[in-house]
C-alpha positions as CSV (number, residue, x, y, z in Angstrom):
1,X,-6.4,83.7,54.5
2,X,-9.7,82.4,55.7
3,X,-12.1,83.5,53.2
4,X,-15.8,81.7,53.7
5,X,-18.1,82.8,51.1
6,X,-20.9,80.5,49.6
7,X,-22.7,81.5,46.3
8,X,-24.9,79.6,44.5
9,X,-24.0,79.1,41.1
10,X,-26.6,78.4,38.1
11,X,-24.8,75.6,35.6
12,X,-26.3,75.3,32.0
13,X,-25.2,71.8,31.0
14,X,-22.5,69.4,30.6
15,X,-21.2,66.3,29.1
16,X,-19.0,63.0,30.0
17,X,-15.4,63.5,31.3
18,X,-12.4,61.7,30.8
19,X,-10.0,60.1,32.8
20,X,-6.8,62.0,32.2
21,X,-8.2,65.2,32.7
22,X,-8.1,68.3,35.0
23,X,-9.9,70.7,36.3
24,X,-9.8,74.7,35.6
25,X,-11.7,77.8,35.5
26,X,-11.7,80.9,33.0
27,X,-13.3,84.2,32.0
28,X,-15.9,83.9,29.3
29,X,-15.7,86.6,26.9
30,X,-17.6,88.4,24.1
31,X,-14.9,89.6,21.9
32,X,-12.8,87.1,20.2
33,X,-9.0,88.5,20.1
34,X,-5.2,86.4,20.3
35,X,-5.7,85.9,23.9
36,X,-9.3,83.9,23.6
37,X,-10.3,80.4,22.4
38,X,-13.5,78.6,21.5
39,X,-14.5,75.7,23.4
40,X,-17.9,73.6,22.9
41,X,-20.4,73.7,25.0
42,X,-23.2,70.6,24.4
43,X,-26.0,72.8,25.9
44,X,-29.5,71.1,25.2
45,X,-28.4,68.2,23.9
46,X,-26.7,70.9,20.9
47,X,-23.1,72.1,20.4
48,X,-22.5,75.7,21.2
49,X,-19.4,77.3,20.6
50,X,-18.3,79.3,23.9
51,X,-15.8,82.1,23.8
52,X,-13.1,82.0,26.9
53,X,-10.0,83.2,28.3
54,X,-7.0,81.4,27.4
55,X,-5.9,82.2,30.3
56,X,-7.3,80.6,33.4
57,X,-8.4,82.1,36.9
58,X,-7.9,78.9,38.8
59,X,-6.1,75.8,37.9
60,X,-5.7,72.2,39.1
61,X,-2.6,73.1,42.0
62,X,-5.2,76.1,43.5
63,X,-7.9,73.5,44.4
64,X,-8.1,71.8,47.7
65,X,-11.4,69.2,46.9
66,X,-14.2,69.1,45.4
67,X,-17.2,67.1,47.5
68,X,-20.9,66.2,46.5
69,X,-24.3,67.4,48.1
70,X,-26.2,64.6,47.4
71,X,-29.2,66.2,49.0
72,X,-29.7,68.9,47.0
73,X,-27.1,67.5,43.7
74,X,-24.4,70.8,43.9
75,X,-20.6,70.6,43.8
76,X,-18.9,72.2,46.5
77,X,-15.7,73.3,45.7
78,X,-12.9,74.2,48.7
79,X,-10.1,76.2,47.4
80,X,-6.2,76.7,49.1
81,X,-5.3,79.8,49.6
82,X,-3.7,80.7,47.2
83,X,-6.8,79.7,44.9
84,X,-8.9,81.6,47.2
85,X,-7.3,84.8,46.6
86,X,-7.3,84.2,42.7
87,X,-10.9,83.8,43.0
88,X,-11.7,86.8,44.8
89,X,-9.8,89.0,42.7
90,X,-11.0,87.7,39.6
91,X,-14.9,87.7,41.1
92,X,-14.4,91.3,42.5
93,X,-13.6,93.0,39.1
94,X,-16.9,90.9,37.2
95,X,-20.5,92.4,36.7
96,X,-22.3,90.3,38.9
97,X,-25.4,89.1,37.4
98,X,-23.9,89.4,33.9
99,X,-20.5,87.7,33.4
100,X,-20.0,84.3,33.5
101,X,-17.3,81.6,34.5
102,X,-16.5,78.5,32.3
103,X,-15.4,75.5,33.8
104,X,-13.0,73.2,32.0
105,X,-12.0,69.4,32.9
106,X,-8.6,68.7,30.8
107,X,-9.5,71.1,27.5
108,X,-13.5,70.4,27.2
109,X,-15.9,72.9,28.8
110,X,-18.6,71.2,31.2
111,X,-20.4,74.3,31.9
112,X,-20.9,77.9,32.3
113,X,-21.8,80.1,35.3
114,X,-23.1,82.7,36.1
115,X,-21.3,84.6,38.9
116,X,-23.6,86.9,41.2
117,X,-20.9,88.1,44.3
118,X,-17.5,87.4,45.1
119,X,-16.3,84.3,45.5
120,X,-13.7,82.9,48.1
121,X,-12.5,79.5,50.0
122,X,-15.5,77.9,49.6
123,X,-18.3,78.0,46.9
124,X,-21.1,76.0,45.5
125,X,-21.9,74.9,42.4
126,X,-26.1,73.8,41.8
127,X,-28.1,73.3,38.6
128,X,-26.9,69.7,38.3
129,X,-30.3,68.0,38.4
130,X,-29.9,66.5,35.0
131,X,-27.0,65.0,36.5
132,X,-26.8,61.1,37.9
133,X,-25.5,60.9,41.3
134,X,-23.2,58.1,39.4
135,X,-22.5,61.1,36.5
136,X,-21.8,63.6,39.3
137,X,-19.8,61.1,41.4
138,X,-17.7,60.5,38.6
139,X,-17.1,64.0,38.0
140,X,-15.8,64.7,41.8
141,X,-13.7,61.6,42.1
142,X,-11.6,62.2,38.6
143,X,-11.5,66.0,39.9
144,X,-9.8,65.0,43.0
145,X,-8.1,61.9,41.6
146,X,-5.9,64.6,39.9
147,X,-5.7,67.3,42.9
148,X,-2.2,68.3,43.8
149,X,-3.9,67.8,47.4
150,X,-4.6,64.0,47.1
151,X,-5.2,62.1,50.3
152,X,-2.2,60.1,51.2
153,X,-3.3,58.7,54.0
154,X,-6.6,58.2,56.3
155,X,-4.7,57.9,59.0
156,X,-3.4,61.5,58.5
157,X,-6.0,64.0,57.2
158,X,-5.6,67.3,56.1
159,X,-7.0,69.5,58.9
160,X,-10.7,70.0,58.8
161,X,-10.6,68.2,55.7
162,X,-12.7,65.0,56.8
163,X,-15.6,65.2,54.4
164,X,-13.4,65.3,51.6
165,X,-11.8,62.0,53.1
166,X,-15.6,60.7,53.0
167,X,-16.5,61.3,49.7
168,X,-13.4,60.1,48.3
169,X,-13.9,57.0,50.2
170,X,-17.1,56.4,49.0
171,X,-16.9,57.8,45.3
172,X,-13.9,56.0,43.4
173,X,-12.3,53.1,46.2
174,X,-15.3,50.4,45.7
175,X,-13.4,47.4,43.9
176,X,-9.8,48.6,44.8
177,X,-7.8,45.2,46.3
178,X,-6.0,45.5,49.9
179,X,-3.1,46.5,48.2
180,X,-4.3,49.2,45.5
181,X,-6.3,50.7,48.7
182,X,-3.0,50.6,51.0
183,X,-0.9,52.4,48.5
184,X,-4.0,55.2,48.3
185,X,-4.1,55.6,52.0
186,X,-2.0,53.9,54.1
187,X,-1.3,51.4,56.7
188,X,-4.4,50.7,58.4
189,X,-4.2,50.4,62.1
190,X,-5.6,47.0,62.3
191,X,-6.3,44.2,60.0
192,X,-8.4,41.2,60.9
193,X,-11.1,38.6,58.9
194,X,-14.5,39.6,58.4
195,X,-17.6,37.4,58.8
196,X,-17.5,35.9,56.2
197,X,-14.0,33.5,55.3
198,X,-13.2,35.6,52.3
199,X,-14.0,39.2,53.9
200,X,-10.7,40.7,55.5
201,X,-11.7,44.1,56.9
202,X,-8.6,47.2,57.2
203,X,-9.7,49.4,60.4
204,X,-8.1,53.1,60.1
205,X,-7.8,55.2,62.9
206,X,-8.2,58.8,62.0
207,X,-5.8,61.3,63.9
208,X,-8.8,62.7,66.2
209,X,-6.6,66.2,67.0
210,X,-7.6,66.9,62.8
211,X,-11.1,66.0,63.2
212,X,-14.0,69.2,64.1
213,X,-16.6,68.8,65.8
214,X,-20.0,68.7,63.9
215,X,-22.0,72.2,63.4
216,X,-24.7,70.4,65.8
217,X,-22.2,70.0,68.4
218,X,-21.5,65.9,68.2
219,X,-18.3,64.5,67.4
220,X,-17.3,63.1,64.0
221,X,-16.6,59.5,63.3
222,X,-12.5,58.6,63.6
223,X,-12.6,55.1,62.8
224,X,-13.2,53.8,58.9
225,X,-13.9,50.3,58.4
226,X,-12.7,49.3,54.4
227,X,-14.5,45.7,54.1
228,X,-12.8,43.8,51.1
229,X,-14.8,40.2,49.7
230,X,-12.1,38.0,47.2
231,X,-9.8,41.2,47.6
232,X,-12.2,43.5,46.0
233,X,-13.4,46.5,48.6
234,X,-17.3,46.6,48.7
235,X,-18.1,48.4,51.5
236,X,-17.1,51.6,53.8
237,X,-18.6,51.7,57.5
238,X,-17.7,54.8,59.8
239,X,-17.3,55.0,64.3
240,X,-16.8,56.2,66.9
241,X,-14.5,55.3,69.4
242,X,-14.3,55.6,73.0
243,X,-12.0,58.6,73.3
244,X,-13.9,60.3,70.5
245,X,-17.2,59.7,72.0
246,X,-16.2,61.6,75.0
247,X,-15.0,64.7,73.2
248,X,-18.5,65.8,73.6
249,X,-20.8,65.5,76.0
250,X,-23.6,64.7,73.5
251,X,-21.8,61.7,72.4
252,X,-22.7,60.3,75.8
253,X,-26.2,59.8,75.4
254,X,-27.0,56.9,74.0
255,X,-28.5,56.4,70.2
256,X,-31.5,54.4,70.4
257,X,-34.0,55.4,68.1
258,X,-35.5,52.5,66.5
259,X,-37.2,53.0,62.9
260,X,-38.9,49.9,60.8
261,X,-40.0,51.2,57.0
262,X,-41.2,49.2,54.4
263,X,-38.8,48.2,50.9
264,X,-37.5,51.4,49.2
265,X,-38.7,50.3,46.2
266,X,-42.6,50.9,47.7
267,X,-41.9,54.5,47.5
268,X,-42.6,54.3,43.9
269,X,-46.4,53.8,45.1
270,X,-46.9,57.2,47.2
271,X,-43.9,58.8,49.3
272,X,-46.7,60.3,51.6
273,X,-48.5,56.7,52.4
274,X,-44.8,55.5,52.8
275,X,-43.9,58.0,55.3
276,X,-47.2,56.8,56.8
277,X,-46.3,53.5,57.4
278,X,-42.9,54.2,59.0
279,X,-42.5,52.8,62.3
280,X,-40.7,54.1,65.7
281,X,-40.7,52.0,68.7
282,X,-40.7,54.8,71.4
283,X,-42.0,58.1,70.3
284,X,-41.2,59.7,73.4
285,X,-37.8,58.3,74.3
286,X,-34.6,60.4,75.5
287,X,-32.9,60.9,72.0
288,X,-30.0,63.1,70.7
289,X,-29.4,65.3,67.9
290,X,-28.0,62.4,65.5
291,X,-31.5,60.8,65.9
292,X,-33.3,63.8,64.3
293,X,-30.8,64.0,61.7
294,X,-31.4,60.3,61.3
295,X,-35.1,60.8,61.0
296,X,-35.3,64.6,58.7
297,X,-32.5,62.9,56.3
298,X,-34.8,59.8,55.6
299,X,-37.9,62.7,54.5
300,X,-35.0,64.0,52.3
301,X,-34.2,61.0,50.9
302,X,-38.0,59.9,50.1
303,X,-38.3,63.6,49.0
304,X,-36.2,63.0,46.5
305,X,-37.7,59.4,45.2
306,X,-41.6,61.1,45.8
307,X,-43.5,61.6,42.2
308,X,-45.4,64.7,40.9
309,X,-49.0,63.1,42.6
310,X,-47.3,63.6,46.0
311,X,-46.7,67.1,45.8
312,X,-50.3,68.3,46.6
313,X,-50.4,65.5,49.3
314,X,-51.3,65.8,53.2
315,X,-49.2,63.4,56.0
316,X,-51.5,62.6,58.9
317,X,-50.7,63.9,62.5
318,X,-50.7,60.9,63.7
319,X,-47.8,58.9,62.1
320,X,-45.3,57.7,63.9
321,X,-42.8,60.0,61.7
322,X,-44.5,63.4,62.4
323,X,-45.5,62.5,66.2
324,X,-41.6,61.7,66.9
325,X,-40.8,65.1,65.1
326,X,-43.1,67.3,66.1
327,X,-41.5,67.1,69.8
328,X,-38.2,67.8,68.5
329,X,-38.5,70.4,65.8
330,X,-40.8,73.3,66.4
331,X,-41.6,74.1,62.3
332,X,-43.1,71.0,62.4
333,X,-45.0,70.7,65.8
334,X,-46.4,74.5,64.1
335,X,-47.4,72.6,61.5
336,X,-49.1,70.1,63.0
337,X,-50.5,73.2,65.4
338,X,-52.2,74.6,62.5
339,X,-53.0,72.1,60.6
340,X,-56.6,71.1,59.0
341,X,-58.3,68.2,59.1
342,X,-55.4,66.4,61.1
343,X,-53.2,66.8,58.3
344,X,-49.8,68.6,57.1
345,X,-49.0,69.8,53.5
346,X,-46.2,67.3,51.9
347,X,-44.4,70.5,50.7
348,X,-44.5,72.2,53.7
349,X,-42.9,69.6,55.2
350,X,-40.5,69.1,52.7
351,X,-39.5,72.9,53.3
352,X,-38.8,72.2,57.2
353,X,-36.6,69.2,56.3
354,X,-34.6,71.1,53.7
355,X,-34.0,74.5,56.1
356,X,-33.1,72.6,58.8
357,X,-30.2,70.1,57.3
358,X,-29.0,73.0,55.6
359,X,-27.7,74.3,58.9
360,X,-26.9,71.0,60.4
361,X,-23.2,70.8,57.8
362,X,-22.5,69.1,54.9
363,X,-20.7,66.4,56.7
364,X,-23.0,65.2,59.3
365,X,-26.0,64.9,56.1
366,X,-23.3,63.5,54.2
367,X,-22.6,60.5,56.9
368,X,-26.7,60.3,57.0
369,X,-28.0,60.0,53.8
370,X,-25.1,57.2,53.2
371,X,-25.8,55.2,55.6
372,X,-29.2,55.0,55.2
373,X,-28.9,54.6,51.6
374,X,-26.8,51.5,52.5
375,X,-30.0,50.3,54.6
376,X,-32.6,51.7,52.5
377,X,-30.8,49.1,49.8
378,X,-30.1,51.4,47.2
């Protein structure tokens, strides 16, 4: 079964989840009877008592991982198939628009959904904005932490399962020791000393066969880098290496855009005059596709840290930022085409950046926005 459907799900609210608990989903209902159960609902900072199936649609054994957006703060869930069929079924016989799905981490309700169209494989879950990244991160990694389709090893993914091996990377590994993070995922293939005396670095070769290509056409990283300081792991770094580079003839042209941008923390003082001051070395260099994902990813990112004074805000023509872009993404070289007074909305450039990363893949943004996070400092 290969069922790829994605629907947007509108959550209400949820609350903290515990360790020892699992994930499921159920039917919520309107009449109470020997089959149903009342489960609490903290919606508005208030307790509301939510009618449910006893029985559930889905359970822990049908899901294959749950990964975060961080862009746009939504869960997407990847079922088996087995809990894609459920799933359909169940979705096929609901009134779209109207009935709603619970979901349920050990026995405490997190949420309720709306369901509008059948679901399948792969669906995604939005409406988390009241969420922390840390708050959402924490929900993913005790989700998968108790998957029947933990990763045993990165040197042996699941097919087409590398953004799962990502995330969980990145969500719940930081302060493992070398040993904890060997029995989690392996032998690495090579072991050797940092730069500092105390760093010891494991390198993990991922089996390339297992490993798609990016929606853009590049290749995807097959080498993870697990840096450990006093046999505590504090870092994650991703590669390429030779043979994977050549799986794709995009992967041959070199990466060399060169951006300088103030502190992070001066965002706080004007995303638009921080955009402004961005710097790029050679506007009109040979690039490739990673480099505009580079660049669109780091709007996203300042987007996402602007204030409410920058939403009415114009970005001059002649930054660095939308010169470099406007030769590589038309929405934005129309924009600058029709533009007044040498200037483009803030919001309408904010609506390029999203459209176009939405249809770049979750993994490629993924990669980005964390490791420019890392250098962004934050």
């Amino acid at each position: 079964m290969n069922i790829i459907t994605n629907i947007t799900l509108a959550l209400f609210s949820s609350f903290a989840i515990a360790r020892s608990e699992v994930f499921s989903i159920a039917l919520v209902q309107t009449t109470e009877s020997d089959k149903t159960e009342f489960l609490t609902l903290l919606k508005n900072g208030r307790p509301e008592r939510i009618l449910i199936d006893k029985k559930r649609v889905l359970v822990q054994e049908d899901l294959r991982m749950a990964n975060l957006n961080l862009l746009s703060k939504s869960i997407l869930i990847q079922l088996n198939d087995e809990g894609a069929r459920k799933i359909e079924n169940a979705t096929k016989a609901m009134n779209s628009g109207k009935d709603r799905l619970a979901f349920i981490v050990g026995n405490k309700l997190i949420s309720t959904a709306i369901v509008r169209g059948v679901l399948g494989e792969n669906f995604e879950i939005t409406g988390l904005e009241k969420f922390t990244v840390t708050d959402l991160q924490q929900i993913i990694a005790e989700i998968n932490q108790q998957s029947q389709t933990k990763i045993q090893s990165l040197a042996k993914p699941e097919k087409n399962n590398f953004e799962a091996i990502l995330f969980a990377s990145e969500s719940y590994t930081k302060g493992m020791s070398v040993n904890e993070f060997k029995n989690k995922f392996g032998m690495p293939s090579k072991v050797y000393k940092g730069k500092n005396p105390e760093e010891v670095v494991l390198c993990y070769q991922l089996d390339r066969s297992n490993i798609p290509l990016s929606p853009d056409g590049s290749a995807m990283p097959d080498l993870c880098n697990a840096i450990f300081q006093n046999d505590m792991m504090i870092d994650i770094t991703y590669g390429y290496s030779a043979d994977q580079k050549l799986q794709n003839p995009i992967m041959k042209i070199p990466s060399t855009l060169l951006m300088n941008a103030p502190k992070f923390e001066t965002v706080s003082n004007g995303a638009v005059a921080y955009i402004e001051k961005i710097k790029i070395e050679n506007i009109s260099q040979n690039i490739h596709q990673k480099d505009i994902i580079d660049a669109l990813t780091l709007l996203a990112i300042i987007e996402q840290a602007s204030n409410e004074n920058d939403k009415d805000s114009n970005i001059s023509n002649n930054c660095d930022m939308i010169k470099f872009l406007s030769l590589h993404v038309s929405e934005i070289k129309e924009l600058v085409q029709t533009s007044k007074d040498g200037c483009i909305p803030f919001h309408a450039m904010n609506a390029v950046v999203q459209k176009y990363l939405q249809g770049k893949g979750s993994a490629t943004v993924f990669l980005t926005f964390f490791r420019l996070a890392r250098f962004l400092g934050f």
